[in-house]
N, C-alpha and C positions, 0 to 999 in steps of 0.2 A: 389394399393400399391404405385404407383410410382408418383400418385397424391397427396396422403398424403404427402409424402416425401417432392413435394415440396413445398407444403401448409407451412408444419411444417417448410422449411428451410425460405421460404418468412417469418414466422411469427417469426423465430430465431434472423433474420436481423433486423426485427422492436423492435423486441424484445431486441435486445443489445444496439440499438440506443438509447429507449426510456430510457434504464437503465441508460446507459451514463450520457444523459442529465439531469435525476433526480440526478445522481449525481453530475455535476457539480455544480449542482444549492443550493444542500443541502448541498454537503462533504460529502454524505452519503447516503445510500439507509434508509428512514422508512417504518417503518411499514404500513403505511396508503397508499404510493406509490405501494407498491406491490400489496395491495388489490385492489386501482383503475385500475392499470394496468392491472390486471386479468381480469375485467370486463372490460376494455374497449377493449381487445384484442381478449377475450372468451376463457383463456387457464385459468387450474389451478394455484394457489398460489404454488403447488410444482414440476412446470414446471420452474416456476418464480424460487425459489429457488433452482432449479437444475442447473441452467445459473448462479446464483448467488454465486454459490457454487463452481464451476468450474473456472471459470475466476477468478483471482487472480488479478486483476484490481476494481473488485467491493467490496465495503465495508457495512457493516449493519450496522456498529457503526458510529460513529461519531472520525472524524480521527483529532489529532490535527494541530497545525498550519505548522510544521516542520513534514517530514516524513523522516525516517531515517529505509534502510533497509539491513539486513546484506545477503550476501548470504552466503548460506551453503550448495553449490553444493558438491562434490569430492574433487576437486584442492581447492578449499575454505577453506574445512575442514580439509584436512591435513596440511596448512600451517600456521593451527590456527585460523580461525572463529571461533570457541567454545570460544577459550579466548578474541575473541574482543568483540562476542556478553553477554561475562558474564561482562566484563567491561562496554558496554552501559547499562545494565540491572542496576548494583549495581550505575552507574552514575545518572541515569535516575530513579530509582525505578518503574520500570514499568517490565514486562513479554513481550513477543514476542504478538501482537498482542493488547496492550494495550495502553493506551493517558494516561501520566503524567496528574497529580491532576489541574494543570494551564491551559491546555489543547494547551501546547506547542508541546510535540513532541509525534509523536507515534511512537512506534518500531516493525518491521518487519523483519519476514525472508523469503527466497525466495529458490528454489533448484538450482536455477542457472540463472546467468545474461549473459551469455555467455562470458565474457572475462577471462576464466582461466587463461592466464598468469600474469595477475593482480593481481591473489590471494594474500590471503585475501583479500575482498574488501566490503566496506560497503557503501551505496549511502545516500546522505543526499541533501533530494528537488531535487532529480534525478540528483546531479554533484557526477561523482564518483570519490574513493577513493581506489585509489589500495595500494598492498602491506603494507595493514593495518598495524599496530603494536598497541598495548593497548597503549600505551603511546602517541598514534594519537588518540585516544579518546575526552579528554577534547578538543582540537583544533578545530573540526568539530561539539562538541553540541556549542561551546563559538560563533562560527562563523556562525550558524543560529542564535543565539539569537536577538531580536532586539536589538540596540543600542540605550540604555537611554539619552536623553540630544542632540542625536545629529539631526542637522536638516539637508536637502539638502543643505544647504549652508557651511557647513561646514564637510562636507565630500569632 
């Protein structure tokens, strides 16, 4: 039993690393990645997806350029995460877990990023954003956006 365990924890290690890296390289976990990984590991496709399913780091989809995530821990939600994340929603036309039609930003939720006294707070490209207000909305999707026309010389 206690061989198993560490077979399975050695094959855990590889096993996250390798997901990692597939996703670095894609944006994404596919479909075809899991299957080769199965096989070249020797573990099932729903061990693959048990790891995949858990870590909240790893994606199936295809995430867009801008990642934008609200938390909706406790402290979050009572000082109004609900209403910043329904104003990214109606801003964005996108759902929790979905890439805008351009394939600019995706929208996420998370149960907690640990800095409660920041609440509300929503992160965009991992620079956070505390003591949200809906009205901080539009400022943080304008401020990923690319900048049309302008070149490094002129910024």
């Amino acid at each position: 039993m206690e061989r198993e365990r560490k077979e399975f924890m050695v094959d855990q290690r590889e096993l996250i690393h390798i997901l990692h890296e597939v996703q670095n390289h894609y944006g994404y976990i596919p479909p075809q990645a899991i299957s080769q990984i199965s096989r070249k590991l020797r573990i099932s496709e729903s061990e693959i997806f048990g790891v995949l399913t858990f870590y909240k780091a790893f994606t199936l989809h295809p995430r867009g350029e801008h990642l934008i995530t609200i938390c909706m821990g406790t402290a979050c939600h009572v000082r109004g995460a609900p209403m910043i994340l329904d104003e990214f929603k109606r801003k964005l036309g996108v759902e929790p877990g979905e890439t805008t039609g351009d394939n600019q930003f995706t929208l996420e939720t998370v149960n907690c990023v640990g800095a409660c006294a920041l609440g509300p707070i929503a992160i965009g490209d991992g620079e956070y954003h505390g003591q949200m207000k809906t009205r901080d909305v539009d400022k943080i999707i304008e401020d990923l956006k690319p900048k049309k026309g302008k070149s490094a010389k002129n910024e």
